[in-house]
N, C-alpha and C positions, 0 to 999 in steps of 0.2 A: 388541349386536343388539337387546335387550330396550328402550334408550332410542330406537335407529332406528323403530322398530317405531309405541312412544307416540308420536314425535312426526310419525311417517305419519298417527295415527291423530287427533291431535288437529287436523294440519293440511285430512285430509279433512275436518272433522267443522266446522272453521272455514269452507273451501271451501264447501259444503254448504249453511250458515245464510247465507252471503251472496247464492250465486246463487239462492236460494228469497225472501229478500228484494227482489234482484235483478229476479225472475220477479213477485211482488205490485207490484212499483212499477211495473213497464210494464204490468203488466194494470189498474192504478188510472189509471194515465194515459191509459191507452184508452178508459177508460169516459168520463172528463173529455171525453177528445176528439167519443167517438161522443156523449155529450150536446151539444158546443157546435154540431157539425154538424148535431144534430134541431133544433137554434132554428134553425140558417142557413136549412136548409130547411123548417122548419113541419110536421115529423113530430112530432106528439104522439105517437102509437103509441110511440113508439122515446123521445121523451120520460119516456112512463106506465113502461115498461119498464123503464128506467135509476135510474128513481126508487124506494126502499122504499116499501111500503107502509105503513111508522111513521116515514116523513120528512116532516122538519120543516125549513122554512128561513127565515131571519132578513133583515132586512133591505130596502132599504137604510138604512131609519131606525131608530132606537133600538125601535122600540113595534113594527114590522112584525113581522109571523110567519105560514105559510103550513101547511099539511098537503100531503102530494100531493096530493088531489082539487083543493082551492082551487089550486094551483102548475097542475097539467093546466087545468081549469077557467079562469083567467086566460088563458093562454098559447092557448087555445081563441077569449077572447072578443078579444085582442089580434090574432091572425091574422086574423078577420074581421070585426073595425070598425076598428084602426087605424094594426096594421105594414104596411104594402108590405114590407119587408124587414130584416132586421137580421144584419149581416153582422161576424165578430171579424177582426182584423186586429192585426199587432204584437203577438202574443202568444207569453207564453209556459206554460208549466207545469211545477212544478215537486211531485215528491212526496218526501213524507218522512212518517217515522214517530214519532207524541208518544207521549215515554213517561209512565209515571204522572206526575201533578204534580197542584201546588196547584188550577192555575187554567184550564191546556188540558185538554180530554178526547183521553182518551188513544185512541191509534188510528193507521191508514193515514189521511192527509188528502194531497189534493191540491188546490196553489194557485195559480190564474189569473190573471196580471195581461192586463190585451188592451186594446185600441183598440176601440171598440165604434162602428158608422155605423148610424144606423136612419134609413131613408126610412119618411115615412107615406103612408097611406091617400091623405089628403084634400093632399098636393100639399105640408106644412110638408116641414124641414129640407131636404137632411139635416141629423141631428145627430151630433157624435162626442163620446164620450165615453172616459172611462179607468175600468175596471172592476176591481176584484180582487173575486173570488169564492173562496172557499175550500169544498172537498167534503170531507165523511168518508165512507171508503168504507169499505163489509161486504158481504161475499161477493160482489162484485161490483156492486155497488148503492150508490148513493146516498142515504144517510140524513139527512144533516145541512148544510146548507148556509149560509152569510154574505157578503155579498153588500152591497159598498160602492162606493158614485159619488156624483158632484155631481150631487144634484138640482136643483140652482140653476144651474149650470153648462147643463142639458138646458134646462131652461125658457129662460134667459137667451136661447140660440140659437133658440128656437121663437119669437120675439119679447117676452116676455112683459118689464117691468119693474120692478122691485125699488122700491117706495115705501115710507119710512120712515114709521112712526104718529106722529098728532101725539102732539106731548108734553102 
């Protein structure tokens, strides 16, 4: 009776750690979601909101990096001088959990691959592009973001062309 017992208790106790894991990765991938639907619709508010206020985000080049104010701020000046719209498409997301390591920060992160169409302002593209963004999330919040596509691939469709320097 006494093993019955432990191993009720150990299998609650296992139940328990998963569906609470369980419960953090659908609430991380909600947050993922409700941000990609404030870019579809142009809700900074709900943007500023999903955002920490000591996030920081990367990308898409090597040297790029953002605070929230500059990330709101952009995403401000972008709505009115150059997107008409920017719409994800073919996505998916996916979250999981780093544990300590050398080289990942460790945390709730959630990762975006999508299909990305942006019509502009002034009448170019559209263009599509393929996006993976990666979020770490805290307390519901978005603190840390990466954030990779062909910049060459956008240009390339907005007509621009690719000249090699003389030698």
């Amino acid at each position: 009776m006494k093993q019955l017992l432990i191993i009720v208790v150990i299998t609650m106790g296992l139940f328990a750690c998963t569906a609470s894991s369980d419960k953090t990765e659908k609430e991380n991938l909600e947050v993922v979601k409700k941000y990609m639907n404030a870019v579809e619709t142009n809700n900074v508010e709900e943007m500023s909101a999903l955002l920490a206020d000591n996030y920081k985000g990367y990308g898409p080049s090597v040297n790029d990096s953002t605070t929230k104010e500059e990330a709101i701020n952009n995403w401000k000046q972008n709505i009115t001088t150059l997107y008409e719209s920017v719409k994800y498409s073919r996505y998916e997301n996916v979250a999981l959990k780093i544990p300590k390591g050398e080289e990942a920060k460790e945390g709730d992160w959630v990762s975006n691959w999508a299909l990305v169409t942006i019509k502009y302002k002034d009448g170019r593209g559209p263009v599509e592009v393929w996006l993976n963004a990666v979020y770490k999330i805290e307390n519901g919040k978005i603190t840390l973001s990466r954030t990779a596509y062909n910049e060459a691939d956008v240009l390339r469709q907005l007509g621009y062309q690719f000249i090699s320097p003389a030698k």
